[in-house]
N, C-alpha and C positions, 0 to 999 in steps of 0.2 A: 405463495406467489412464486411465479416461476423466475428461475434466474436473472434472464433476460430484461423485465419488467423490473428488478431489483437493480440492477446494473443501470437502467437508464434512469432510475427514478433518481440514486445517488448521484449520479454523473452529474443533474441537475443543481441538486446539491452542494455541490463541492466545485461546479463551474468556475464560481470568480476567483478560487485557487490559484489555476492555471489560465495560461496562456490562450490556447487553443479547446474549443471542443472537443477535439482527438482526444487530446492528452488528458481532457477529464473522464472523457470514456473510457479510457482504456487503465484509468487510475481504478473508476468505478469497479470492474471487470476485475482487476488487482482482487482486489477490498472483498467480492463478495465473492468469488472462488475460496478465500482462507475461509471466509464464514462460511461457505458449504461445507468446512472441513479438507477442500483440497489442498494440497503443499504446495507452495506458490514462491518462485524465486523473485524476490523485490532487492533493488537496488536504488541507493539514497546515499544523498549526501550528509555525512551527520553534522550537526549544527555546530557544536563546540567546536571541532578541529578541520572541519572541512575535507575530511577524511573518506572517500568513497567505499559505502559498505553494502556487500552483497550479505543477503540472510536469505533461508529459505521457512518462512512462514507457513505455521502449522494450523492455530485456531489464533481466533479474535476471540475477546469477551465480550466487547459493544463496541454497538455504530455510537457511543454517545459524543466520543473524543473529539470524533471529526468535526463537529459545530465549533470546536475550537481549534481546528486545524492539524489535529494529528491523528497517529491509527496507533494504539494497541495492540502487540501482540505475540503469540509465543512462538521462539525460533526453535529448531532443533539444531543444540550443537553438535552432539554427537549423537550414536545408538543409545538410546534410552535417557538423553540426559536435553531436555529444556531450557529457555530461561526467555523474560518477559525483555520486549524489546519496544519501540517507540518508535516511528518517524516522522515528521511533518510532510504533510504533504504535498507542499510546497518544495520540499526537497527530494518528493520520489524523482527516479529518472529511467528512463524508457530503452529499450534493447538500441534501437536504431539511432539513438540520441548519445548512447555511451561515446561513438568515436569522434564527439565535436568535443569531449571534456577533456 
């Protein structure tokens, strides 16, 4: 399945998430870039502390998280060194949306 078709299939998916259409599309777009493998810089809000956290996401395991409202997945901290990260995605947030927070 081509990208594109993957991107909007989830976006439908994860719609009642978000707000807006936009913003589930371009959550979608997020989500299935990592799973092609590409490194993806994602930015959320983490739950406990409210704490705004940029990662740059490498792979995902599975889409299964998301029916429960979150994503899976491994950051790269530094050269050669990983580690398994989490965000709801209810709390991702968007390049253009940063300067309202």
């Amino acid at each position: 399945m081509k990208l594109t078709s993957q991107a909007l299939k989830l976006a439908h998916e994860i719609y009642n998430q978000f707000k807006t259409w936009r913003d589930a599309l371009r959550a979608a777009w997020k989500i299935i870039l990592i799973k092609a493998g590409r490194a993806t810089e994602v930015t959320f809000t983490k739950e406990s502390t409210g704490e705004l956290r940029t990662a740059k996401a490498i792979a995902i395991s599975s889409l299964k998280t998301i029916e429960k409202g979150f994503v899976r997945f491994v950051e790269q901290v530094s050269e050669g060194r990983t580690q398994w990260r989490s965000f709801k995605l209810k709390n991702l947030i968007f390049e253009d949306t940063q300067a309202g927070v």
